[in-house]
OpenMM code with the backbone's topology and positions (N, CA, C; nanometers):
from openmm import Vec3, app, unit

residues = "UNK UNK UNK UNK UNK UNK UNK UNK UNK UNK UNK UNK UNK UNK UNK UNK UNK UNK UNK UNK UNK UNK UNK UNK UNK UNK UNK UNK UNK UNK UNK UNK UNK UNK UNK UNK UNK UNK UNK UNK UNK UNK UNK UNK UNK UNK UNK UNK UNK UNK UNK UNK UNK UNK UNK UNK UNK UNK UNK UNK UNK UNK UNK UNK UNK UNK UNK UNK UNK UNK UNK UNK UNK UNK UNK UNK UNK UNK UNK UNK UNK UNK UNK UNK UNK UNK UNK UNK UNK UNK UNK UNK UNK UNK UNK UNK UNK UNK UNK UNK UNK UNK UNK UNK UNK UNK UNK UNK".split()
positions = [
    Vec3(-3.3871, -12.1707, 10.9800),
    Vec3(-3.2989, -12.2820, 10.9520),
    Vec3(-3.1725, -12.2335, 10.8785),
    Vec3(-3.2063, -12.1625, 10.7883),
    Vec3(-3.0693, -12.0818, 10.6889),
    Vec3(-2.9869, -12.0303, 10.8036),
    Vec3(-3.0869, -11.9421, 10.8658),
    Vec3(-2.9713, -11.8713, 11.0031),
    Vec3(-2.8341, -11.9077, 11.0452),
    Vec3(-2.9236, -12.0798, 11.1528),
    Vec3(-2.8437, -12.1438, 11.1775),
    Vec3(-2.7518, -12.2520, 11.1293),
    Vec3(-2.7370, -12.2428, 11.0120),
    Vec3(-2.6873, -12.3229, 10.9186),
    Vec3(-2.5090, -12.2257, 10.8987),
    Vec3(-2.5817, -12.0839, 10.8629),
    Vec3(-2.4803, -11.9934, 10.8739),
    Vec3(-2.3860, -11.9650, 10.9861),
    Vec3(-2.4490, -11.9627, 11.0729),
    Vec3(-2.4037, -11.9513, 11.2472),
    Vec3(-2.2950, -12.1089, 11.2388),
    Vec3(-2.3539, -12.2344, 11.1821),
    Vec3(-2.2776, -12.3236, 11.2593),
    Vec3(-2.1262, -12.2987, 11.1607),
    Vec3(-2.1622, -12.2581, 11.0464),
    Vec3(-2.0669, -12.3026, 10.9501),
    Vec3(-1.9423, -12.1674, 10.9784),
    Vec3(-2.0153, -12.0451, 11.0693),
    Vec3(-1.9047, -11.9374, 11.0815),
    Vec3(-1.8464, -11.9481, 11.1865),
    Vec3(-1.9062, -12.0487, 11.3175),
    Vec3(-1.8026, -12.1226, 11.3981),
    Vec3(-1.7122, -12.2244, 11.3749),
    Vec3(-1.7572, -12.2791, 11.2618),
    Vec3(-1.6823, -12.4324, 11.2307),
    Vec3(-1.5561, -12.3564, 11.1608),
    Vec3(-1.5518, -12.2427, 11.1042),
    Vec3(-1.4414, -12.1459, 11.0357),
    Vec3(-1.3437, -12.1040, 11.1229),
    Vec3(-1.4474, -12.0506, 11.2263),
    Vec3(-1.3803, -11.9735, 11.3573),
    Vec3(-1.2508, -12.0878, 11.4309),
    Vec3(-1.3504, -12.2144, 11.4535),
    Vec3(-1.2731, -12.3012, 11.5144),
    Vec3(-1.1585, -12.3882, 11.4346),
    Vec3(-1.1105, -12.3510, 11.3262),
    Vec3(-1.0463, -12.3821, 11.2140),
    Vec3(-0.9275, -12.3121, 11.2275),
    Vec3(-0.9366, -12.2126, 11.2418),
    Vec3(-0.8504, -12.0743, 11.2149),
    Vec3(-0.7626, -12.0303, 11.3777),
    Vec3(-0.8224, -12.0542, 11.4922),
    Vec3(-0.7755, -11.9993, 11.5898),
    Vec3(-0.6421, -12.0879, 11.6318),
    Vec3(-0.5913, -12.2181, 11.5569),
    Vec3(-0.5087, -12.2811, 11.6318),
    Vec3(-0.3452, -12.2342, 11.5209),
    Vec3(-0.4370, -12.2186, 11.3971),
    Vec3(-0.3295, -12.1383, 11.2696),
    Vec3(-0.3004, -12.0188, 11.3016),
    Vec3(-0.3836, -11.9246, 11.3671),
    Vec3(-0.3308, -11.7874, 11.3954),
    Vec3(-0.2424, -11.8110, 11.5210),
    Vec3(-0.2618, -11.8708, 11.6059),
    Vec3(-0.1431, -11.8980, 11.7101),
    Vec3(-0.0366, -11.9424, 11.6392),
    Vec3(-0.0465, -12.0389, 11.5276),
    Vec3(0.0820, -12.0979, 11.5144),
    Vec3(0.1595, -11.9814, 11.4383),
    Vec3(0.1059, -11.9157, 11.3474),
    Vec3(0.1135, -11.8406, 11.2555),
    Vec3(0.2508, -11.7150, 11.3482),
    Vec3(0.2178, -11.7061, 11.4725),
    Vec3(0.2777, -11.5947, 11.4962),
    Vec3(0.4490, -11.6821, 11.5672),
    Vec3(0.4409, -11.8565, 11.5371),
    Vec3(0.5382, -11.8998, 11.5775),
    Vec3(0.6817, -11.8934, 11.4662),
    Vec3(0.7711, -11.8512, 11.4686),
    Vec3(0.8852, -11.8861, 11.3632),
    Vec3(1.0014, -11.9630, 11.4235),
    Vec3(1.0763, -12.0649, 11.3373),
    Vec3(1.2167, -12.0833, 11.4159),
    Vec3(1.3155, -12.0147, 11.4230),
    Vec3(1.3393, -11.8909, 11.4163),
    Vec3(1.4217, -11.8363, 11.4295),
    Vec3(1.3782, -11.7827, 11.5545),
    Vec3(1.2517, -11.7422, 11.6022),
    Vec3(1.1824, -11.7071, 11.7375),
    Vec3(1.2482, -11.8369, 11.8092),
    Vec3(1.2341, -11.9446, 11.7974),
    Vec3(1.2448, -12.0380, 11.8688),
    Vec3(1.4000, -12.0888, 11.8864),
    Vec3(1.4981, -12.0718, 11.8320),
    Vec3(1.6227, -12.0827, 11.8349),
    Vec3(1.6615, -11.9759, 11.9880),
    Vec3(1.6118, -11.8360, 11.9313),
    Vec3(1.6266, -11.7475, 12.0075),
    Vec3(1.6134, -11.8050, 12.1682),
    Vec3(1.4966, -11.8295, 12.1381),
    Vec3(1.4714, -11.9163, 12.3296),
    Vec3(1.5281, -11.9863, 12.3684),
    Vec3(1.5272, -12.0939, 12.2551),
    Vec3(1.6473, -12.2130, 12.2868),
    Vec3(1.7742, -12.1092, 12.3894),
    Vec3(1.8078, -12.0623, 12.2994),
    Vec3(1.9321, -12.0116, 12.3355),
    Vec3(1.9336, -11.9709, 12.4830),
    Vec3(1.8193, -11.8511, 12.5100),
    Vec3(1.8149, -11.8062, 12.6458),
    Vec3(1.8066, -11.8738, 12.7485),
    Vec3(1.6779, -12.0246, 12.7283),
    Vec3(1.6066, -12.0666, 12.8476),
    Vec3(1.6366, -12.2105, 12.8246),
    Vec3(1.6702, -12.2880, 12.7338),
    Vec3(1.7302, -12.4059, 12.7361),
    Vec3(1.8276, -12.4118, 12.7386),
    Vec3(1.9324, -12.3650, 12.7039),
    Vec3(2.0823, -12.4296, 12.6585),
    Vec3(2.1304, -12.4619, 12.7892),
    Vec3(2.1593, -12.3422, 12.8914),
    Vec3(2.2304, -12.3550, 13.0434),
    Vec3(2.1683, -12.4899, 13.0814),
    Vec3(2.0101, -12.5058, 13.1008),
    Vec3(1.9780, -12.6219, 13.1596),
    Vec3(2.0223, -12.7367, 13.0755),
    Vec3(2.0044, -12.7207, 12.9525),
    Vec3(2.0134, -12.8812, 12.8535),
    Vec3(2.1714, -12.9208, 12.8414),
    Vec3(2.2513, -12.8368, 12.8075),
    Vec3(2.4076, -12.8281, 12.8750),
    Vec3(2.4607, -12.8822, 12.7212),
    Vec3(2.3953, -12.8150, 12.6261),
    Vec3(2.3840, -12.8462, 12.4690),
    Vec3(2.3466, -12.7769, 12.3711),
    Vec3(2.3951, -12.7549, 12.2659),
    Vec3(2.2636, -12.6692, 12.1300),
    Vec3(2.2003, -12.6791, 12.1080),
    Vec3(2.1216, -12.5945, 12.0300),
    Vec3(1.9497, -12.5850, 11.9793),
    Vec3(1.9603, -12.7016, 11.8639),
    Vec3(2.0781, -12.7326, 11.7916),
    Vec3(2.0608, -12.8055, 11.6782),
    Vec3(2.0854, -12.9529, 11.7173),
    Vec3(2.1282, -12.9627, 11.8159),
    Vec3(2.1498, -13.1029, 11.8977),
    Vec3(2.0239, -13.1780, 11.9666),
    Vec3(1.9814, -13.0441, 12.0010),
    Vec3(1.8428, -13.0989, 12.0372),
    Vec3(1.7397, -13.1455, 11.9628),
    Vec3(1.7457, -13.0342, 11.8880),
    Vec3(1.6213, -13.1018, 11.7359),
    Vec3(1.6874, -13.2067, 11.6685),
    Vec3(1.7947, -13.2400, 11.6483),
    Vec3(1.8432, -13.3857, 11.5480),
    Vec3(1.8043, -13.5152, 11.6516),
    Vec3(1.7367, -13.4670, 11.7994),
    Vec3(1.6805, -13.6316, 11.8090),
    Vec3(1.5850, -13.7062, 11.7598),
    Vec3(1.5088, -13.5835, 11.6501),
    Vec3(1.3979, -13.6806, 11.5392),
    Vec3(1.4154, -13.5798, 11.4214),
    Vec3(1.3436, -13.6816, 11.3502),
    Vec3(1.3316, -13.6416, 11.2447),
    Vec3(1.2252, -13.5454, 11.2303),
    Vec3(1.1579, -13.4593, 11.1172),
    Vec3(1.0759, -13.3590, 11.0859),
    Vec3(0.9522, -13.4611, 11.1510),
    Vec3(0.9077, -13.5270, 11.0899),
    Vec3(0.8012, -13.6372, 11.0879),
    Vec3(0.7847, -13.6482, 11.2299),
    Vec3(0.8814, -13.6913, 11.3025),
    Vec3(0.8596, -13.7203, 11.4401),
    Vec3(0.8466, -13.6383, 11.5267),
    Vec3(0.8984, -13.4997, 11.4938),
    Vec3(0.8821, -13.4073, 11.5732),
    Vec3(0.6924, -13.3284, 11.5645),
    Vec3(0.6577, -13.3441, 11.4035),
    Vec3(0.5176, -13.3060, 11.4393),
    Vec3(0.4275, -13.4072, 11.4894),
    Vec3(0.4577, -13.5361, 11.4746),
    Vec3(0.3818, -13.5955, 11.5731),
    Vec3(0.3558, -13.6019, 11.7003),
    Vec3(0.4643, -13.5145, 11.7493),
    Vec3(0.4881, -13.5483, 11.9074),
    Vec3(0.4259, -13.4191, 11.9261),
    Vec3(0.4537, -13.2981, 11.8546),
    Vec3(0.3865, -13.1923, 11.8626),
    Vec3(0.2108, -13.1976, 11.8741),
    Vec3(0.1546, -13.2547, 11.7153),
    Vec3(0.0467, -13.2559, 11.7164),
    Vec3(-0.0230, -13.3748, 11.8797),
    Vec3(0.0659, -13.4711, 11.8982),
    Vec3(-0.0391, -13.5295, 12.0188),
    Vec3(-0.0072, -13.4741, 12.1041),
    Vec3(0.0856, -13.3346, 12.1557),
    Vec3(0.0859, -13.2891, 12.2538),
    Vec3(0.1696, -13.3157, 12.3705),
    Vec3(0.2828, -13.3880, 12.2837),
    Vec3(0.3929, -13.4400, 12.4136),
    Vec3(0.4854, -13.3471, 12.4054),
    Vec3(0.4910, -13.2574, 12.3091),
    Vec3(0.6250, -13.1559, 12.2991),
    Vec3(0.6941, -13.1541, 12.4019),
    Vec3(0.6433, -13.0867, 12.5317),
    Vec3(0.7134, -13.0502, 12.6650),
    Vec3(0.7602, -13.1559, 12.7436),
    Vec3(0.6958, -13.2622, 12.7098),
    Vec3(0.6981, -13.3931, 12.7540),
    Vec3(0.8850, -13.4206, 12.7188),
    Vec3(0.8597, -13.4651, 12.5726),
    Vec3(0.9936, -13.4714, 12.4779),
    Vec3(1.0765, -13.4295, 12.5450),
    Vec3(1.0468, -13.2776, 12.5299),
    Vec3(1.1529, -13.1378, 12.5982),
    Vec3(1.2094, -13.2402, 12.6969),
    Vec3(1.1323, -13.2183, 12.8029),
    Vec3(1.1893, -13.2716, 12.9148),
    Vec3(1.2735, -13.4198, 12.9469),
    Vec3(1.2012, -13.4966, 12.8751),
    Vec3(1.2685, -13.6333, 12.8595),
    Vec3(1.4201, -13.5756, 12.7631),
    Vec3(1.4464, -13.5181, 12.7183),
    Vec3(1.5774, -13.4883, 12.6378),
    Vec3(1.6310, -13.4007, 12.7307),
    Vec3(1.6083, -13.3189, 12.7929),
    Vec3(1.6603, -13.2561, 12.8412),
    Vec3(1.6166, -13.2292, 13.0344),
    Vec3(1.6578, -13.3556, 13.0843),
    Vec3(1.6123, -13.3336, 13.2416),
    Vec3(1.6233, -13.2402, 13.2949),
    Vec3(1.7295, -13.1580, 13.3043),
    Vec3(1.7053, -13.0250, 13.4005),
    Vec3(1.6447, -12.9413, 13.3157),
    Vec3(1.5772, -12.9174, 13.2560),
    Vec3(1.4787, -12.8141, 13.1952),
    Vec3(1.3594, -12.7844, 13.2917),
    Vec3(1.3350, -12.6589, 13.3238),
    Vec3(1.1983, -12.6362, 13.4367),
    Vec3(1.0852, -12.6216, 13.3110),
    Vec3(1.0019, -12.7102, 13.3079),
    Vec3(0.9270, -12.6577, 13.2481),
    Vec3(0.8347, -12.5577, 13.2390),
    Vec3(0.8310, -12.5200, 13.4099),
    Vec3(0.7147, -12.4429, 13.4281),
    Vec3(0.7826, -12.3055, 13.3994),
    Vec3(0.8921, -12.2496, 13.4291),
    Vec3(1.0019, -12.1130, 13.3733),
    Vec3(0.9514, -12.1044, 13.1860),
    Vec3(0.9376, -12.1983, 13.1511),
    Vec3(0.9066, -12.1831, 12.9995),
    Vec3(0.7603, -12.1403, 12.9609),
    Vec3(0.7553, -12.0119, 12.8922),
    Vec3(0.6024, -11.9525, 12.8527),
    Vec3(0.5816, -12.0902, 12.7720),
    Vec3(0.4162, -12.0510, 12.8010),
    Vec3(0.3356, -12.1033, 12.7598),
    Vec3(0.3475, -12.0896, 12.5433),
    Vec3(0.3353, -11.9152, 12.5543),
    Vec3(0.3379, -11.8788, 12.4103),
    Vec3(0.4697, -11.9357, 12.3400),
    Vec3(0.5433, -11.9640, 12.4134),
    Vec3(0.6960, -11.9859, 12.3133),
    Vec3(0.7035, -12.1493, 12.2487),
    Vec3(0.6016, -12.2309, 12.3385),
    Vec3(0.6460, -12.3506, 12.2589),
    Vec3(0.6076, -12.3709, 12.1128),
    Vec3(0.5166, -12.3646, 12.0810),
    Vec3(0.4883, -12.3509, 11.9220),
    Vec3(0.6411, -12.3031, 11.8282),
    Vec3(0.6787, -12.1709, 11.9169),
    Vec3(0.8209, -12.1281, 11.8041),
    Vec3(0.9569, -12.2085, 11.8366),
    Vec3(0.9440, -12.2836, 11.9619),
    Vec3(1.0608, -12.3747, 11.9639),
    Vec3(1.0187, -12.5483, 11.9263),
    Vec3(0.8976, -12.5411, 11.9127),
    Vec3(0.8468, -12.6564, 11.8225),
    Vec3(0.8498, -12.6486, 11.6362),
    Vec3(0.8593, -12.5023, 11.5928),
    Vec3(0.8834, -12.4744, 11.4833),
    Vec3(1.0783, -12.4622, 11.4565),
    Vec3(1.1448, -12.4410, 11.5614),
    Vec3(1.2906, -12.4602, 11.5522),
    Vec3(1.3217, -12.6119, 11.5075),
    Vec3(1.2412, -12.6772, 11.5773),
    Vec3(1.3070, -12.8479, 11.6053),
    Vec3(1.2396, -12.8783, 11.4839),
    Vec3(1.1489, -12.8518, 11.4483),
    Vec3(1.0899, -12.8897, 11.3042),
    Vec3(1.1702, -12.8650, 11.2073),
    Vec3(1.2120, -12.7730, 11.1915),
    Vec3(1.2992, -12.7169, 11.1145),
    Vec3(1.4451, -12.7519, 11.1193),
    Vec3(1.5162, -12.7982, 11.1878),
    Vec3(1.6362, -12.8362, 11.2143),
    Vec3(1.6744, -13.0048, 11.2658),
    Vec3(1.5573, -13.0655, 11.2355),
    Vec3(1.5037, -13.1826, 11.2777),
    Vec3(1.7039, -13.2939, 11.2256),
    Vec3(1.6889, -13.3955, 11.2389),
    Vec3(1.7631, -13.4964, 11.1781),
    Vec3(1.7662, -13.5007, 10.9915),
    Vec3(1.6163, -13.4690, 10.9925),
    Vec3(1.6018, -13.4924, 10.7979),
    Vec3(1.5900, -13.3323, 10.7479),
    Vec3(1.6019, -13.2589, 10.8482),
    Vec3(1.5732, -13.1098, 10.7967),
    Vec3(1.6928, -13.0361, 10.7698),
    Vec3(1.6833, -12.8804, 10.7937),
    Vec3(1.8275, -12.7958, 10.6779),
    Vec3(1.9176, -12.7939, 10.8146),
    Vec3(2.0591, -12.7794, 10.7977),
    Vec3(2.1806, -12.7141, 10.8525),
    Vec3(2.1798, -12.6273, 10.9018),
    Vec3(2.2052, -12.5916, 11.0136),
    Vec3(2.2244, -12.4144, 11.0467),
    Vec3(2.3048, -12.3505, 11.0130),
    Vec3(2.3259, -12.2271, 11.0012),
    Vec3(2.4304, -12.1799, 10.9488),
    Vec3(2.5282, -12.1225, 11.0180),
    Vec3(2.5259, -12.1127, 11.1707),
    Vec3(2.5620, -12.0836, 11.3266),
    Vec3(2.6914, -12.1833, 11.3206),
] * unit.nanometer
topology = app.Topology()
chain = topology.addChain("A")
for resn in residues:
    res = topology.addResidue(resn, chain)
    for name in ("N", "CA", "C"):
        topology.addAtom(name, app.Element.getBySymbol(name[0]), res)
């Protein structure tokens, strides 16, 4: 019984941790970067234009339920979504967080 008590509680850790180490390797300055490469031509706009359509608040909500790309796209119609890695949204979800409507200035 101890065993599995241990076992459940070093998955319940495991499954805790694996969505922070992904995010962990996201930054906005990673995510500006992309902006730059793989959105701007299509969005026909800046990285900081884009994130001031919400606020901090609104942007992790849309993040956490998983509409990010959704968003993306509704803001920005010609965006392919499928051309966009998989790994990069987290760091251009950490740009827009960061540069949100209620968030800091760029210095660009």
């Amino acid at each position: 019984m101890r065993k599995w008590m241990g076992m459940i509680a070093l998955a319940l850790l495991v499954t805790m941790t694996v969505p922070t180490i992904s995010m962990a390797k996201a930054s906005a300055k990673k995510g500006q970067k992309i902006f730059k490469k793989k959105f701007r031509r299509a969005c026909g706009f800046s990285g900081v234009r884009f994130a001031r359509n919400h606020t901090s608040a609104e942007w992790e909500e849309i993040y956490d339920s998983g509409k990010f790309q959704a968003e993306a796209k509704k803001i920005c119609p010609r965006l392919k979504i499928n051309k966009i890695k998989k790994s990069w949204w987290p760091s251009v979800y950490k740009f827009s967080y960061k540069y949100a409507s209620d968030g800091m200035v760029p210095k660009c």
